[in-house]
N, C-alpha and C positions, 0 to 999 in steps of 0.2 A: 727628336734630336734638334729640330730648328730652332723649337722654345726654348733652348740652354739656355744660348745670351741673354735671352729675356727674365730665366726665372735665377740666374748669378747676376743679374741688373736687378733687378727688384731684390732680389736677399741684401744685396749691398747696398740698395737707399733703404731697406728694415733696419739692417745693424749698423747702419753709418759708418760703411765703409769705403765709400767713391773716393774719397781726398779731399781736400778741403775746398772745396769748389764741385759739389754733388751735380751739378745742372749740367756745367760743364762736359762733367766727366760723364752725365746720362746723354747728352747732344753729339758729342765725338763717339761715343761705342754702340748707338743708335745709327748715326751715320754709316759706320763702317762695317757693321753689320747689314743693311742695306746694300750696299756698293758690294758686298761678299754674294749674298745672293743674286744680285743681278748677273753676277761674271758666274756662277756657279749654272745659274736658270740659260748662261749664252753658251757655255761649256759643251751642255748636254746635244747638241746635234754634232758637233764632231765627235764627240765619244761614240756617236752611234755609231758614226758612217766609220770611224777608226776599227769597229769592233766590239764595240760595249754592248751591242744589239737592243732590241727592243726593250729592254727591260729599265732601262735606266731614261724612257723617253717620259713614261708619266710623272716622272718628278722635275719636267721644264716648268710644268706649269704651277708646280707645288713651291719651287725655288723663286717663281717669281710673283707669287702670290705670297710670300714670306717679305721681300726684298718690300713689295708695299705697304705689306705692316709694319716691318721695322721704319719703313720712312717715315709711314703714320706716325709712329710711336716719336721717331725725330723732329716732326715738325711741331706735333701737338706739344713737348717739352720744352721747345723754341717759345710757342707762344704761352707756353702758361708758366713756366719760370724765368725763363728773361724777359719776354716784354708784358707777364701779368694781366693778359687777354687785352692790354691797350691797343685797341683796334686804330686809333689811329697812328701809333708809331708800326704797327705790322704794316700797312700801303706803304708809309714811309720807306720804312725798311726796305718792301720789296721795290720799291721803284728807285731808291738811293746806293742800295749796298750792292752791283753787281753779285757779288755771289751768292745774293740771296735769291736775287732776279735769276740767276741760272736755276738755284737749287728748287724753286720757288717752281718754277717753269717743269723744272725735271720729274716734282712731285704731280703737279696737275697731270702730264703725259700720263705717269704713271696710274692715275687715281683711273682715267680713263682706260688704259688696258687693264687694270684691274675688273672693272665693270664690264667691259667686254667680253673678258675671258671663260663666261658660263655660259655653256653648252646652247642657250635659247638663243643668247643675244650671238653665238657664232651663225647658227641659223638663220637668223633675223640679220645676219650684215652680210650671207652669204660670200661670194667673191671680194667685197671689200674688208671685211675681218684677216686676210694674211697679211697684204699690204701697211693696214692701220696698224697692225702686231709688230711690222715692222719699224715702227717708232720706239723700241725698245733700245737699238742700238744708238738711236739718238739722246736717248735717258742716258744710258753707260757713257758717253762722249760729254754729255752735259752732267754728270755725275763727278767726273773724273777732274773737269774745269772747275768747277764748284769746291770740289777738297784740295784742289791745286792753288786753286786763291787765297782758301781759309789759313792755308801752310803756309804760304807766301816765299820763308826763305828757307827753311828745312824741308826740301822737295821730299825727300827720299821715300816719304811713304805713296806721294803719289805714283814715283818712278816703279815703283812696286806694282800698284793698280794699273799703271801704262803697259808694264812688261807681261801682262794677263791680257789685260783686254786686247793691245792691238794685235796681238797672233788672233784671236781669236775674230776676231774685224777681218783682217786681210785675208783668214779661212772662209770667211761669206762673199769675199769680193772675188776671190780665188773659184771658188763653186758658182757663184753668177756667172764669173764671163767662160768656165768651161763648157755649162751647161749652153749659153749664148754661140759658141762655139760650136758647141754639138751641133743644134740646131739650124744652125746656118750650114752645115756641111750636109745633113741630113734632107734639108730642104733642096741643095743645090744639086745632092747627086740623085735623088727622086723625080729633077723635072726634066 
Protein backbone atom coordinates (compact mmCIF):
# COMPACT_ATOMS: atom_id res chain seq x y z
CA UNK A 1 0.00 0.00 0.00
CA UNK A 2 2.89 2.52 0.61
CA UNK A 3 4.36 1.94 -2.97
CA UNK A 4 1.01 3.45 -4.56
CA UNK A 5 2.23 6.90 -4.87
CA UNK A 6 5.31 5.61 -6.15
CA UNK A 7 3.99 2.97 -8.83
CA UNK A 8 0.83 6.16 -10.00
CA UNK A 9 4.19 8.45 -10.13
CA UNK A 10 6.09 6.21 -12.29
CA UNK A 11 2.77 5.14 -14.69
CA UNK A 12 2.48 8.82 -14.95
CA UNK A 13 6.10 9.82 -16.06
CA UNK A 14 5.48 6.20 -18.66
CA UNK A 15 2.37 7.78 -20.28
CA UNK A 16 3.21 11.40 -19.88
CA UNK A 17 0.82 12.24 -17.62
CA UNK A 18 2.28 14.73 -14.83
CA UNK A 19 1.39 18.00 -16.76
CA UNK A 20 3.50 19.90 -18.57
CA UNK A 21 6.24 20.41 -16.11
CA UNK A 22 6.87 16.33 -15.28
CA UNK A 23 9.87 17.40 -12.67
CA UNK A 24 7.91 19.61 -11.14
CA UNK A 25 5.04 17.69 -10.57
CA UNK A 26 7.60 14.36 -9.59
CA UNK A 27 9.44 16.95 -6.82
CA UNK A 28 5.93 18.30 -5.14
CA UNK A 29 4.22 14.62 -4.89
CA UNK A 30 7.47 13.18 -3.82
CA UNK A 31 7.57 15.80 -1.22
CA UNK A 32 4.33 15.50 0.15
CA UNK A 33 4.33 11.90 0.08
CA UNK A 34 7.35 12.14 2.36
CA UNK A 35 5.84 14.88 4.92
CA UNK A 36 2.48 12.04 4.79
CA UNK A 37 4.50 9.41 6.11
CA UNK A 38 6.41 11.20 8.65
CA UNK A 39 3.11 12.53 10.37
CA UNK A 40 1.53 8.98 9.67
CA UNK A 41 5.22 7.11 11.37
CA UNK A 42 4.34 10.29 14.53
CA UNK A 43 0.62 9.18 14.56
CA UNK A 44 1.37 5.77 15.55
CA UNK A 45 2.12 6.15 19.53
CA UNK A 46 -0.80 7.96 20.21
CA UNK A 47 -3.05 5.69 18.45
CA UNK A 48 -1.55 3.25 20.78
CA UNK A 49 -1.87 4.69 24.03
CA UNK A 50 -5.51 6.02 22.67
CA UNK A 51 -6.32 2.31 22.06
CA UNK A 52 -5.28 1.05 18.85
CA UNK A 53 -2.95 -1.36 20.81
CA UNK A 54 -0.04 -3.15 19.82
CA UNK A 55 -0.73 -4.02 16.61
CA UNK A 56 -0.52 -0.81 14.80
CA UNK A 57 3.13 -0.15 16.65
CA UNK A 58 5.25 -2.15 13.98
CA UNK A 59 4.30 -0.17 11.21
CA UNK A 60 6.10 3.28 13.06
CA UNK A 61 9.00 2.08 11.76
CA UNK A 62 7.67 0.97 8.33
CA UNK A 63 5.86 4.57 7.94
CA UNK A 64 9.08 6.18 8.53
CA UNK A 65 11.30 3.94 6.63
CA UNK A 66 8.83 4.93 3.58
CA UNK A 67 8.86 8.74 4.44
CA UNK A 68 12.88 8.27 3.76
CA UNK A 69 12.43 6.92 0.43
CA UNK A 70 10.10 9.08 -0.67
CA UNK A 71 12.51 11.79 0.33
CA UNK A 72 15.11 9.85 -1.34
CA UNK A 73 13.09 9.67 -4.40
CA UNK A 74 12.47 13.78 -3.84
CA UNK A 75 15.96 14.82 -3.59
CA UNK A 76 17.38 12.44 -6.11
CA UNK A 77 14.70 14.29 -8.80
CA UNK A 78 15.89 17.59 -7.34
CA UNK A 79 19.12 16.77 -8.59
CA UNK A 80 18.99 14.97 -11.59
CA UNK A 81 16.16 17.02 -13.39
CA UNK A 82 16.57 20.39 -12.36
CA UNK A 83 20.02 20.92 -11.62
CA UNK A 84 21.25 17.84 -14.10
CA UNK A 85 23.86 16.36 -11.38
CA UNK A 86 25.58 19.96 -11.62
CA UNK A 87 27.40 19.58 -8.48
CA UNK A 88 28.37 22.85 -8.25
CA UNK A 89 25.01 24.71 -8.48
CA UNK A 90 23.62 21.66 -5.83
CA UNK A 91 26.25 23.60 -2.66
CA UNK A 92 25.03 26.56 -4.33
CA UNK A 93 21.65 25.87 -4.00
CA UNK A 94 21.95 24.34 -0.60
CA UNK A 95 23.92 27.23 0.99
CA UNK A 96 21.80 30.03 -1.10
CA UNK A 97 18.12 29.01 -1.28
CA UNK A 98 17.03 28.79 2.67
CA UNK A 99 14.52 26.16 1.87
CA UNK A 100 16.79 23.99 0.51
CA UNK A 101 19.25 24.54 3.45
CA UNK A 102 16.15 23.41 5.56
CA UNK A 103 14.93 20.63 3.22
CA UNK A 104 18.56 19.79 2.71
CA UNK A 105 19.21 19.47 6.51
CA UNK A 106 15.87 17.54 7.14
CA UNK A 107 16.90 14.93 4.52
CA UNK A 108 20.49 14.31 6.02
CA UNK A 109 18.57 13.95 9.80
CA UNK A 110 16.51 11.67 8.09
CA UNK A 111 19.12 9.53 6.09
CA UNK A 112 20.68 9.03 9.55
CA UNK A 113 17.75 7.56 11.46
CA UNK A 114 17.14 5.77 8.52
CA UNK A 115 20.51 3.92 9.03
CA UNK A 116 20.02 3.56 12.54
CA UNK A 117 16.74 2.17 12.67
CA UNK A 118 18.15 -1.72 12.13
CA UNK A 119 17.85 -3.80 14.90
CA UNK A 120 22.16 -4.13 15.26
CA UNK A 121 22.80 -0.51 14.97
CA UNK A 122 19.75 -0.02 17.84
CA UNK A 123 22.18 -2.45 19.87
CA UNK A 124 25.18 -0.96 18.97
CA UNK A 125 23.82 2.80 20.14
CA UNK A 126 22.08 1.14 23.13
CA UNK A 127 20.75 4.05 25.52
CA UNK A 128 21.64 6.69 22.93
CA UNK A 129 19.32 5.19 19.88
CA UNK A 130 15.83 6.66 21.58
CA UNK A 131 17.09 10.03 22.22
CA UNK A 132 18.93 10.45 18.49
CA UNK A 133 15.17 8.87 17.19
CA UNK A 134 14.13 11.64 18.74
CA UNK A 135 15.34 14.01 15.95
CA UNK A 136 12.45 12.86 14.04
CA UNK A 137 10.27 15.55 15.28
CA UNK A 138 12.90 17.96 14.39
CA UNK A 139 12.50 16.51 10.53
CA UNK A 140 8.53 17.15 10.76
CA UNK A 141 9.19 20.90 12.29
CA UNK A 142 12.03 21.39 9.60
CA UNK A 143 9.66 19.55 7.05
CA UNK A 144 6.84 21.74 7.42
CA UNK A 145 9.33 25.11 7.12
CA UNK A 146 10.64 23.82 4.09
CA UNK A 147 6.96 23.34 2.08
CA UNK A 148 6.05 26.55 3.92
CA UNK A 149 8.69 28.59 2.09
CA UNK A 150 8.34 26.67 -1.24
CA UNK A 151 4.42 28.03 -0.88
CA UNK A 152 5.29 31.30 0.05
CA UNK A 153 1.80 32.93 -0.43
CA UNK A 154 -0.79 29.99 -0.88
CA UNK A 155 -0.20 28.85 2.87
CA UNK A 156 -3.15 26.69 2.86
CA UNK A 157 -1.69 23.34 2.29
CA UNK A 158 0.85 23.94 4.87
CA UNK A 159 -1.86 24.97 7.46
CA UNK A 160 -3.10 21.63 6.71
CA UNK A 161 0.33 19.80 7.66
CA UNK A 162 0.48 22.31 10.83
CA UNK A 163 -3.18 21.25 11.92
CA UNK A 164 -1.61 17.45 12.00
CA UNK A 165 1.51 17.81 13.23
CA UNK A 166 1.19 20.29 16.00
CA UNK A 167 -1.68 18.08 18.00
CA UNK A 168 0.61 15.53 17.44
CA UNK A 169 3.93 17.57 19.09
CA UNK A 170 2.01 18.97 21.90
CA UNK A 171 0.70 15.02 22.50
CA UNK A 172 4.79 14.16 23.22
CA UNK A 173 5.11 17.41 25.15
CA UNK A 174 1.92 16.54 26.97
CA UNK A 175 3.32 12.92 28.00
CA UNK A 176 6.88 14.25 28.81
CA UNK A 177 6.05 16.44 31.37
CA UNK A 178 3.04 14.07 32.88
CA UNK A 179 5.50 11.38 33.01
CA UNK A 180 8.13 14.14 34.58
CA UNK A 181 5.41 14.83 36.95
CA UNK A 182 4.73 11.38 37.94
CA UNK A 183 8.10 10.92 38.76
CA UNK A 184 8.79 13.89 40.89
CA UNK A 185 5.67 12.85 42.97
CA UNK A 186 6.77 9.34 43.05
CA UNK A 187 10.16 10.21 44.09
CA UNK A 188 8.88 12.90 46.76
CA UNK A 189 6.35 10.54 48.47
CA UNK A 190 9.04 7.47 48.69
CA UNK A 191 11.53 9.59 50.69
Amino acid sequence: MSLLPFIVLTLGAVNNSLGPDPADTLIQETGEWTFRFLLLSLSITPLRNLGAGPRVFPYRRTFGLFALFYASLHFLIYLLFLLQLRWSEISEDILERPYITVGFTAYLILVLLGVTSVKRMMRRLGRYWKPLHKLVYLVNILALIHLSWILRTDLTEAVIYASILLPLLAYRVYKYYIGKTSRQFHSSTSS
